[in-house]
N, C-alpha and C positions, 0 to 999 in steps of 0.2 A: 818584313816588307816595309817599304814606303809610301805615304800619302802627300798629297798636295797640302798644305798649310796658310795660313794669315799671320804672319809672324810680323812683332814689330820689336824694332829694333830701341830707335829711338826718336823722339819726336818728328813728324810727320816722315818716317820711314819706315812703311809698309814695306814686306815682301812675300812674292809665296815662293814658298820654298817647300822641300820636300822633307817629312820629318817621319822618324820610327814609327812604325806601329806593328806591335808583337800579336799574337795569337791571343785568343782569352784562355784563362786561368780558370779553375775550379771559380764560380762565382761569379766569373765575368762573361760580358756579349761585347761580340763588336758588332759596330752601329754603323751604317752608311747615313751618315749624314744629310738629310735633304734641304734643310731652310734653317738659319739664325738672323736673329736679330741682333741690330747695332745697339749698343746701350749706351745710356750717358755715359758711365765709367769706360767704355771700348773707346768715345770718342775723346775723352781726357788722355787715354795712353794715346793716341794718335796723335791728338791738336798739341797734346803741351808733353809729353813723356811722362805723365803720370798725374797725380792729384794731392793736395795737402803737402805733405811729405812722405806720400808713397811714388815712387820714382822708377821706372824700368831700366835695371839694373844688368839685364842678360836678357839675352834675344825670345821671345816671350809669344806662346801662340794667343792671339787674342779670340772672346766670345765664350758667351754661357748663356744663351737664350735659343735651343736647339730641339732637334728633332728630328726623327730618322726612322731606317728599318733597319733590321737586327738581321745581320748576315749570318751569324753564327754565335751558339751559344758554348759558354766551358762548364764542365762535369758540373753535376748536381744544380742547374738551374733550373728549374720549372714554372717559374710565374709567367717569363716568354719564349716567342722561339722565331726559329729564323721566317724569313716572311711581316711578324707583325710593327705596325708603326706606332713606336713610342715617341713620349715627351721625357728629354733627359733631366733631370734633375742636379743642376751641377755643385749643389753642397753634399761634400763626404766629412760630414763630424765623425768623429773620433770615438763616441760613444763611452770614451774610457772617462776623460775629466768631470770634474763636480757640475758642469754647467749640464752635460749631455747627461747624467743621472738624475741631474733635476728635471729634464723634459725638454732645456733649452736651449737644442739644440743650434739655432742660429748665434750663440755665443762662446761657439767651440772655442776651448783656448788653441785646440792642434786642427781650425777646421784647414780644408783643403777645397779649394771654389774657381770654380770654372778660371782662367783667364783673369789672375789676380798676381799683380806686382807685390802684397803688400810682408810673403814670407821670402825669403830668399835661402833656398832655390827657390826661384816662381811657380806658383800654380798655372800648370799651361792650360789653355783653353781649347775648345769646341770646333773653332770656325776651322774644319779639314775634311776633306772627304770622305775618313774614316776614322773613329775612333774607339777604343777600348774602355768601356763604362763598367761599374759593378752592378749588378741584377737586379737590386734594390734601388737603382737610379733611375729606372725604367718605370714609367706610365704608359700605360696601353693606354691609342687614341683611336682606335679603329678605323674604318676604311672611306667615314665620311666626312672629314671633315679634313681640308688639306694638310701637308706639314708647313707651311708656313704660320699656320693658327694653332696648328699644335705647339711650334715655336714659341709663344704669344704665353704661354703658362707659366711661364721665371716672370717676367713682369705682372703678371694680372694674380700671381699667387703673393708678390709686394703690395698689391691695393687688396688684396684679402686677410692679409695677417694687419695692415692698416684697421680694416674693417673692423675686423673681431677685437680691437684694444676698445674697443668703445661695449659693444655686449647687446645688445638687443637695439634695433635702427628703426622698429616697428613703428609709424606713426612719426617721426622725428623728421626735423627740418634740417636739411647738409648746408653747410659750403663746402667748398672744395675751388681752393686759391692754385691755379694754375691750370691750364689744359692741355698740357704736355700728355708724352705717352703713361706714365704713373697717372697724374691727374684721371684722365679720359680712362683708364679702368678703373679707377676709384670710384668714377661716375655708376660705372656697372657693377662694382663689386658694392656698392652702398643701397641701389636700387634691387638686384638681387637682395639682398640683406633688411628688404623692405621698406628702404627709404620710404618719407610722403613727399617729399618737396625737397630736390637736387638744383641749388643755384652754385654757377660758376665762371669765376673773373680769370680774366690774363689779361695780355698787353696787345694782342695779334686775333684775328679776325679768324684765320685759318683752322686754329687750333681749336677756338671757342662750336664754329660751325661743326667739328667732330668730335664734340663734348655731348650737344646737340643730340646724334646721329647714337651715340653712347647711354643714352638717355638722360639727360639733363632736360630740365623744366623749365630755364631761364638762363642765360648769358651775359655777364656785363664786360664789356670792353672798358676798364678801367682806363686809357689811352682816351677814349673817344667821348668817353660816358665819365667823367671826374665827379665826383661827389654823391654816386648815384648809390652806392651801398649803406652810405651816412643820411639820405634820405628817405630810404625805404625799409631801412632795418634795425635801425636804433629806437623807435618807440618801447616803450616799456621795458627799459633796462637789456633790447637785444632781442633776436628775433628768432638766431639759429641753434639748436642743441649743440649740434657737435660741427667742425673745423676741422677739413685735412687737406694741410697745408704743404701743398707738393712745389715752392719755386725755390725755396732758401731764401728769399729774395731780403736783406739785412732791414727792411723799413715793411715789412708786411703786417708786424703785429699793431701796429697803430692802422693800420683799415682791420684787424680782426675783432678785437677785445672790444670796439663799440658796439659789434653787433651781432655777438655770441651773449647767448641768455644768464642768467646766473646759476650757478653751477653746473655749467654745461663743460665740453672737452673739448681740446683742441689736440690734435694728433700730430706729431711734425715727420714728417717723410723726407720731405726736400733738404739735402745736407747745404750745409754754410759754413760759416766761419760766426763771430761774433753777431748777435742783434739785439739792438735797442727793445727792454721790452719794457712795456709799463705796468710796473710793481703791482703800483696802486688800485689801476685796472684789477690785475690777476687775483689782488688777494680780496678787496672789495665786491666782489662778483663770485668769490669763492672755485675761478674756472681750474677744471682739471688739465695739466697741460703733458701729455705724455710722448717719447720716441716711439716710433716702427722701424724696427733693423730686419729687414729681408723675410725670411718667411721660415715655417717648418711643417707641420701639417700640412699647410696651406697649400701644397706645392700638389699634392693629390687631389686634394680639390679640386683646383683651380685646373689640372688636366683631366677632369670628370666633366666639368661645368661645360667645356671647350667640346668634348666629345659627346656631351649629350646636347649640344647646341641649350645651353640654357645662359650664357652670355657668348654674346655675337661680337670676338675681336677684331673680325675683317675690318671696321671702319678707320682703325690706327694702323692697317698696313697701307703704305704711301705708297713705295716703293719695292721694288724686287730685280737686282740684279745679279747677273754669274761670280763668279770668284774671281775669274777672270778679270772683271771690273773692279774687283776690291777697293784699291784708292779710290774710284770714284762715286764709288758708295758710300765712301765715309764722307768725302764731300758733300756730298749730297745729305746727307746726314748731320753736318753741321750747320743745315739748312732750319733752325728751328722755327721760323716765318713759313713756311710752305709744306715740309714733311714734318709725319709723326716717328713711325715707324719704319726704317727702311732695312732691307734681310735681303741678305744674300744666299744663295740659293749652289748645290755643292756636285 
């Protein structure tokens, strides 16, 4: 049979089209689609045909931030069944190479991920009105909390695997540089995790207000407010334990490393390219400076937290429109002044 799809070709050439979808297989459900979200990387394959030197090579269904009900299950499943509403989980490691027996999984050399240009053939993604998942990709979200927030657990389980690189939050002072959609659950995956004190900088007004809403303690409009983290947080060698730092932004670390304590962390989320960092800073301060790649555990979590209502992701949904609007969802989504979050709905 056929389903309606989000396929992009190549820069700024959406289309839907109608694309395969088989029966499940021993192991597998197919999943009616209800709500995905737009991610940065869905809006890189749109705005530019890809990112870095990962490039859309063949016609490519975009989305990995989904959620749905299970129409039907294949032989020997039992964790769900047709009727209940999952959160999909779109990493399928391989299980077989050295990274997946070490535990790390999010470093599959063979992984396979939702709506990813970067193997060829492409991993096709989520954004369809039906699709065929394996059993083990499924999180039960039960029946209170919608699927557009059940959607919201690929992202909020990225600011939980963040979280956990640091290890006990108990008592500890955050920043968290950016309040984008990552940022703003960072906010709540850090407070959950016990933060005492959540301060957080961007360049925009909008995004700081639902940092806020996310539970943030304090706000600075680095834009409006220049000099005001050099003023209030560098006494005594720094103020903040740990730093997660969600823009990329190539001149960030000269506002960080003044006002992170000594030997505190700095976690980097936000992808880039090169940046200036000071040496002398990092080693004289003794700060620990570590990556977060995507998530692995995290991802069950994070569709637990969501379905026991113990973080509240509605404040980063902006927007919600049909499929039918696609293209203009993604505009609207390149809106980073005004939306967080915007999801299409299937």
């Amino acid at each position: 049979m056929e389903t309606l799809a989000c396929v992009i070709h190549k820069e700024k050439d959406l289309r839907l089209e109608n694309v395969q979808v088989d029966e499940p297989a021993a192991g597998q459900v197919l999943v009616r689609v209800g709500a995905g979200g737009i991610c940065g990387s869905d809006l890189h394959y749109y705005l530019h045909g890809g990112f870095g030197t990962v490039r859309v090579k063949e016609p490519m269904v975009l989305g990995h931030e989904v959620a749905g009900t299970v129409e039907a299950v294949g032989a020997g499943v039992t964790n769900v069944h047709p009727g209940d509403r999952v959160a999909l989980n779109p990493s399928r490691a391989c299980g077989q190479c050295k990274y997946c027996k070490a535990g790390t999984h999010q470093h599959c050399l063979n992984m396979k991920f939702y709506g990813s240009a970067m193997p060829t053939p492409h991993s096709q993604g989520a954004f369809r009105q039906l699709i065929v998942a394996e059993a083990y990709q499924c999180e039960l979200v039960g029946d209170t909390v919608s699927l557009g927030e059940a959607a919201c657990a690929e992202p909020l389980a990225v600011a939980l695997h963040a979280v956990a690189q640091i290890g006990d939050l108990t008592g500890k002072r955050v920043l968290v540089t950016g309040a984008g959609p990552i940022g703003s659950l960072v906010v709540a995956a850090a407070r959950w995790a016990g933060a005492e004190e959540i301060v957080v900088i961007d360049l925009h007004e909008a995004p700081l207000r639902k940092a806020l809403e996310m539970g943030a303690d304090r706000t600075v409009n680095i834009t409006s407010e220049p000099g005001t983290l050099a003023q209030n947080y560098t006494a005594d060698k720094g103020y903040f334990d740990a730093v997660f730092e969600c823009t990329g932004a190539p001149k960030i670390y000269a506002d960080i490393l003044p006002v992170i304590k000594p030997r505190g962390t700095i976690v980097q989320i936000g992808v880039t390219g090169e940046v200036p960092l000071l040496v002398n800073a990092l080693v004289g301060k003794e700060v620990r400076l570590i990556g977060a790649f995507r998530f692995d555990g995290e991802y069950a979590l994070s569709a637990r937290l969501i379905k026991e209502g113990k973080i509240n992701v509605k404040p980063i949904i902006t927007a919600t429109l049909p499929i039918s609007r696609a293209e203009e969802a993604f505009e609207l989504a390149a809106d980073r002044r005004a939306q967080m979050k915007v999801q299409l709905t299937f």
